[in-house]
ROROVEX-571391 format. One record per residue (C-alpha): x, y, z; residue number from 1; residue in one letter. Coordinates in nm, 3 decimals. Layout:
ROROVEX-571391
{east = X; north = Y; up = Z; n = NUM; res = A}
...
***
This chain:
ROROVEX-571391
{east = 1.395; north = -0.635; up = 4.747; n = 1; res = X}
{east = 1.359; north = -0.887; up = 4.482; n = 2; res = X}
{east = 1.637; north = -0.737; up = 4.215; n = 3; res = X}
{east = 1.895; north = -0.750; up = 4.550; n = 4; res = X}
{east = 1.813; north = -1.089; up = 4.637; n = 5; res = X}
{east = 1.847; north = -1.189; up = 4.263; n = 6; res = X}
{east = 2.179; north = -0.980; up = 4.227; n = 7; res = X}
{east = 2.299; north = -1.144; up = 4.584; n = 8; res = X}
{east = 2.295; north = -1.529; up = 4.407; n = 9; res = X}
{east = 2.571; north = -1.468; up = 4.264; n = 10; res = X}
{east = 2.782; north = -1.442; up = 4.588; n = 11; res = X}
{east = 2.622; north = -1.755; up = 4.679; n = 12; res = X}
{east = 2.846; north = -2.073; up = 4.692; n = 13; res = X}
{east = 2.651; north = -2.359; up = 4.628; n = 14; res = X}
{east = 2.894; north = -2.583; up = 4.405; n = 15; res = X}
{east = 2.748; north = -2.928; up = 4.582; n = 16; res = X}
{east = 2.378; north = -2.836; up = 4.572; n = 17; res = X}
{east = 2.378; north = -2.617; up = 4.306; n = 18; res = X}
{east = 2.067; north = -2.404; up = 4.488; n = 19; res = X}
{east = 2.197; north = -2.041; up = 4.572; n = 20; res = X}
{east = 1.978; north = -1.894; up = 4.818; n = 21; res = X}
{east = 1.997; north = -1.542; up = 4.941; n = 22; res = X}
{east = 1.905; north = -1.355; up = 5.210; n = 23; res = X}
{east = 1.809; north = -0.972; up = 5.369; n = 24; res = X}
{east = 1.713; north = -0.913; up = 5.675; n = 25; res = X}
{east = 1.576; north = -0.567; up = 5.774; n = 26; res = X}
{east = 1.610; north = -0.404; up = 6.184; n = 27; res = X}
{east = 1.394; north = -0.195; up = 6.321; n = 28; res = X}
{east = 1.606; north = 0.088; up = 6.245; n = 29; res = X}
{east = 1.571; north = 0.023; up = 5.838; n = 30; res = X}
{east = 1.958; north = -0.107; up = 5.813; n = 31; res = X}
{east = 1.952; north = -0.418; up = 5.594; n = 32; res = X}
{east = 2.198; north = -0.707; up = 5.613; n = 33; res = X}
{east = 2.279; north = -0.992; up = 5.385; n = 34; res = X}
{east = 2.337; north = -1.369; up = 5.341; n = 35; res = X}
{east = 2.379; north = -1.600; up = 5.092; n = 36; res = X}
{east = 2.414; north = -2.004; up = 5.145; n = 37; res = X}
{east = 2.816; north = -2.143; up = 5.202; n = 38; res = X}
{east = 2.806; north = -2.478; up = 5.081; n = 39; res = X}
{east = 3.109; north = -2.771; up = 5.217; n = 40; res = X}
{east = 3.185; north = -3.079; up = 5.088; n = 41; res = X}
{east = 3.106; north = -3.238; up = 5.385; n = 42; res = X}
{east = 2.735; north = -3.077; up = 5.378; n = 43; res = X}
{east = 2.771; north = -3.030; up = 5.748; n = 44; res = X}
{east = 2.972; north = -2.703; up = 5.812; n = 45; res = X}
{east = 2.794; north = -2.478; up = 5.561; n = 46; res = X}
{east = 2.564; north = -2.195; up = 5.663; n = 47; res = X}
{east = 2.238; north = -2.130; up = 5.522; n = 48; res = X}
{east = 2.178; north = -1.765; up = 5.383; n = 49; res = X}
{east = 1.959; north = -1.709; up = 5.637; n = 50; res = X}
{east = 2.169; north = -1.740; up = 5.941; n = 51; res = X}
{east = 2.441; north = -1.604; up = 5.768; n = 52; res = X}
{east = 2.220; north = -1.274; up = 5.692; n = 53; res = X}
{east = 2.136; north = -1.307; up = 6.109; n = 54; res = X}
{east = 2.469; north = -1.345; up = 6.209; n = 55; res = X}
{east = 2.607; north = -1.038; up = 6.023; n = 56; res = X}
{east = 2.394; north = -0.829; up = 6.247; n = 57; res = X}
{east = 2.461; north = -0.963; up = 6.544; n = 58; res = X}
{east = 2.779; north = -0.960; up = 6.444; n = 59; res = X}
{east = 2.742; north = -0.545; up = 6.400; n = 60; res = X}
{east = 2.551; north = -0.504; up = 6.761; n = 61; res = X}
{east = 2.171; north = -0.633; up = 6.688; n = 62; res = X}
{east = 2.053; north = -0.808; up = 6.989; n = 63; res = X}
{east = 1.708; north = -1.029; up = 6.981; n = 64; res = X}
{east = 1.431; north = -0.784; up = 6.923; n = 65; res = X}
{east = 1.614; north = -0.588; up = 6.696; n = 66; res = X}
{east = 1.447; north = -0.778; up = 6.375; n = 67; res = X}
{east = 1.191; north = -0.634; up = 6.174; n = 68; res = X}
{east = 1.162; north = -0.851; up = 5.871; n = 69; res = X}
{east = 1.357; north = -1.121; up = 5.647; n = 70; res = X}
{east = 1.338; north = -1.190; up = 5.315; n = 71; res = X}
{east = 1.441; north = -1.488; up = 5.154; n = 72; res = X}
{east = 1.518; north = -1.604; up = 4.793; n = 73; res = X}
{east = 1.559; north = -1.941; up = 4.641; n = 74; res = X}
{east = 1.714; north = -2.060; up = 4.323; n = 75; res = X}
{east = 1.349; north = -2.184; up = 4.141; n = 76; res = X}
{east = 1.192; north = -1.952; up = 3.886; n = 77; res = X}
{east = 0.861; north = -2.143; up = 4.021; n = 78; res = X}
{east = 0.905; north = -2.262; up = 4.353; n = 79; res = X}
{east = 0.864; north = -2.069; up = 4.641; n = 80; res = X}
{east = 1.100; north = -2.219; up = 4.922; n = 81; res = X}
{east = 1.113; north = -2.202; up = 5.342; n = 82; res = X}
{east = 1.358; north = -2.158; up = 5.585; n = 83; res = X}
{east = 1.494; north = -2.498; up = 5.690; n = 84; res = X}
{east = 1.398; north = -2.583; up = 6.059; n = 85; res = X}
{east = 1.755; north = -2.504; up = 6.205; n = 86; res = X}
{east = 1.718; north = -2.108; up = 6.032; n = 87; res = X}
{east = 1.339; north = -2.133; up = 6.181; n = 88; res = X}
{east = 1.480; north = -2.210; up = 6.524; n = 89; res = X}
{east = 1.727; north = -1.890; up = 6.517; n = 90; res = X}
{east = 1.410; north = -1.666; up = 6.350; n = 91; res = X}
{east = 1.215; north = -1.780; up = 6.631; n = 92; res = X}
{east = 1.539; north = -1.701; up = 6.866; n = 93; res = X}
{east = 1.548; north = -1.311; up = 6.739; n = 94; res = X}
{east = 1.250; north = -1.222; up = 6.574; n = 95; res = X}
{east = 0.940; north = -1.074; up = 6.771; n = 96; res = X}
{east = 0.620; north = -1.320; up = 6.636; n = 97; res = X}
{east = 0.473; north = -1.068; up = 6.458; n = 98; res = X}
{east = 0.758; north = -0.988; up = 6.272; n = 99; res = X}
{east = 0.715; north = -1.088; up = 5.868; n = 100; res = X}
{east = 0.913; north = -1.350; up = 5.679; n = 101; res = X}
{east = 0.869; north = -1.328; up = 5.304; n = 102; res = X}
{east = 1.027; north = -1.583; up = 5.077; n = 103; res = X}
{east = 1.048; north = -1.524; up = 4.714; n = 104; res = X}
{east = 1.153; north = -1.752; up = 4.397; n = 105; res = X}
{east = 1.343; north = -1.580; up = 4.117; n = 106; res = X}
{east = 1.014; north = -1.454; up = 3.931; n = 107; res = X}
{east = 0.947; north = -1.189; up = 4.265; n = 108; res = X}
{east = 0.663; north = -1.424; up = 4.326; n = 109; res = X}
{east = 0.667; north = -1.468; up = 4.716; n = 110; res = X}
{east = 0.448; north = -1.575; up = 4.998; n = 111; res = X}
{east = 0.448; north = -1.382; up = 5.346; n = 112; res = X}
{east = 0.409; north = -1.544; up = 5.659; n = 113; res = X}
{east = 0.428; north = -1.371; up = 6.046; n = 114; res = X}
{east = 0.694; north = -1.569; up = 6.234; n = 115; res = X}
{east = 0.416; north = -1.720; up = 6.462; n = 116; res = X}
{east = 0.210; north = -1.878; up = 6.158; n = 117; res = X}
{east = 0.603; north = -2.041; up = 6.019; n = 118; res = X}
{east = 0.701; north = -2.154; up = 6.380; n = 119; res = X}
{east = 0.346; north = -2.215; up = 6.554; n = 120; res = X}
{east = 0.527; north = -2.454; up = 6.786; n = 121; res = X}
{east = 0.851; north = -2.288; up = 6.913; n = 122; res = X}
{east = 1.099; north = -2.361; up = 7.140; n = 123; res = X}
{east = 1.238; north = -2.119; up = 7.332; n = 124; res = X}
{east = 1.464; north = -2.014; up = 7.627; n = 125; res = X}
{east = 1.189; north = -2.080; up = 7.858; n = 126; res = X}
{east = 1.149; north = -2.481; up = 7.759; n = 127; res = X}
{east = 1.533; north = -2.507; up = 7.877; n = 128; res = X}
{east = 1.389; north = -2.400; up = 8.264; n = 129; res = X}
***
């Protein structure tokens, strides 16, 4: 997973920030999908890699539930990043809790959390009743 993430930075466009982040989630079924961060000059209509990664399966059929895993990758050789709160919020919205989410720097270091230890405080379709 780690040489694909690395090779995906490259698609990446991250010309204001200059932080490519990449992205693979993995269904239940073993297909894999793919995202990588779309930078804006405005910083507001970009997409995080991700949601983009998400969104690619939906946009192929994947309903919520359909998630097994994502794994994330972020620009620092040392650092090991996390999801920004908006991609928490749609992980929360389509992965089970159990479900992994393992984020990686460039070295293939990476730390694993369940979606219920990243998000212990979600909110959900059921706080909108």
């Amino acid at each position: 997973m780690k040489d694909k993430l690395l090779e995906l930075h490259n698609n990446s466009y991250a010309i204001y920030s200059n932080y490519p982040v990449s992205s693979c989630v993995v269904m239940k079924d073993g297909k894999e999908y793919y995202g990588v961060n779309v930078e804006d000059a405005s910083t507001r209509a970009g997409c995080c890699a991700e949601r983009v990664a998400i969104f690619n399966a939906i946009s192929d059929g994947y309903k919520k539930g359909d998630f097994k895993e994502i794994n994330i990758m972020t620009s620092s050789n040392n650092t090991i990043g996390m999801p920004c709160f908006v991609c928490r919020q749609m992980i929360v919205e389509m992965f089970d809790k159990s479900s992994i989410v393992r984020c990686f720097n460039k070295n293939g270091e990476y730390i694993e959390h369940s979606v219920e230890e990243l998000c212990p405080y979600p909110f959900g379709g059921d706080d909108l009743k």
